[in-house]
C-alpha positions as CSV (number, residue, x, y, z in Angstrom):
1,X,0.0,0.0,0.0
2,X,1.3,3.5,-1.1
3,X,0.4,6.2,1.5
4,X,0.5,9.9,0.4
5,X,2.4,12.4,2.2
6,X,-0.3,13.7,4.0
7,X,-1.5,10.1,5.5
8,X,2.3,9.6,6.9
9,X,2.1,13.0,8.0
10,X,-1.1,12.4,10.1
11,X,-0.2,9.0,11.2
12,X,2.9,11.0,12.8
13,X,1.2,13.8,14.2
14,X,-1.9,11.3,16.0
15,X,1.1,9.3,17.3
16,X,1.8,12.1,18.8
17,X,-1.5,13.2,20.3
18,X,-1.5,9.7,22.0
19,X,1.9,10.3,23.7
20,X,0.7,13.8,24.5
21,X,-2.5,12.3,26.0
22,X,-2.7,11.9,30.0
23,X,-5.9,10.9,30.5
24,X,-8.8,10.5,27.7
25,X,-11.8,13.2,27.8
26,X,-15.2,10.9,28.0
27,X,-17.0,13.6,25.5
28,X,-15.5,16.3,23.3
29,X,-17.7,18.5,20.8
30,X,-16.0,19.2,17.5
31,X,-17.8,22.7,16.1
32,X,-17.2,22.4,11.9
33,X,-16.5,25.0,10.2
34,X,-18.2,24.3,6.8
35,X,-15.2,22.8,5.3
36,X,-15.1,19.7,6.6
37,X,-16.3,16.5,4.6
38,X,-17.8,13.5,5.3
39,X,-14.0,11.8,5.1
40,X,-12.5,14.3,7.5
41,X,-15.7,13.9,10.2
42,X,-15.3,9.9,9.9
43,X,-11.2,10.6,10.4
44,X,-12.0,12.5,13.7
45,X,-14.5,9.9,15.0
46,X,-12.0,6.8,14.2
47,X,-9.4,9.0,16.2
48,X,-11.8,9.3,19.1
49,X,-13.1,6.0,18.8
50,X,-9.2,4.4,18.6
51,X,-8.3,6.3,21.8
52,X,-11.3,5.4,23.6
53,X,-13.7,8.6,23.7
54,X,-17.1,7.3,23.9
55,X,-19.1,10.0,23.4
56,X,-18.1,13.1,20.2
57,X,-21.1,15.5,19.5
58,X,-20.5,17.5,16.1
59,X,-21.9,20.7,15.7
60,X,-22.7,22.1,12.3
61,X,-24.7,24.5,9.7
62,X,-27.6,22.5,8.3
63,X,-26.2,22.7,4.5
64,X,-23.0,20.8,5.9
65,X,-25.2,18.0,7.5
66,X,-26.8,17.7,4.3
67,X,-23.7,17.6,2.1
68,X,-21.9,14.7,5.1
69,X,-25.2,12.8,4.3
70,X,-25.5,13.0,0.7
71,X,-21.8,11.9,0.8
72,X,-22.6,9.0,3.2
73,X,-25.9,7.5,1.8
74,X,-26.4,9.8,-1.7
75,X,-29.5,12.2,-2.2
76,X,-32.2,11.4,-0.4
77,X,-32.8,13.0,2.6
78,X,-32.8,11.3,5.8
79,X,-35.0,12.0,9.3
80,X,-32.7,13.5,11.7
């Protein structure tokens, strides 16, 4: 497997936030800022979910819910 640049650089840099990490938070919020994709926001959660933070809430504008969804199950709209 071929890893870009950027995925060796991020593998280095979460290595590091575990090292860094004294005791795991049980809930963090992560507030997007429109530029996030669907990609990124699953990253994040496998990060929290690999270093055993069981609860993440994500706070974002409507039209980037939408897009994340479209991007996870395709057009049509789901209930929230």
């Amino acid at each position: 497997m071929i890893m870009s640049i950027r995925d060796v650089a991020h593998r280095v840099y979460a290595r590091r936030l575990r090292r860094g990490l004294t005791a795991v938070p049980r809930h963090i919020a992560i507030v997007t800022d429109g530029n996030q994709d669907a990609g990124h926001i699953d990253r994040v959660l496998g990060w929290c979910a690999e270093v055993g933070i069981p609860c993440v809430s994500v706070y974002a504008a409507a039209e980037v819910v939408e897009a994340v969804r479209r991007q996870l199950v395709g057009p049509r709209p789901l209930p929230l």
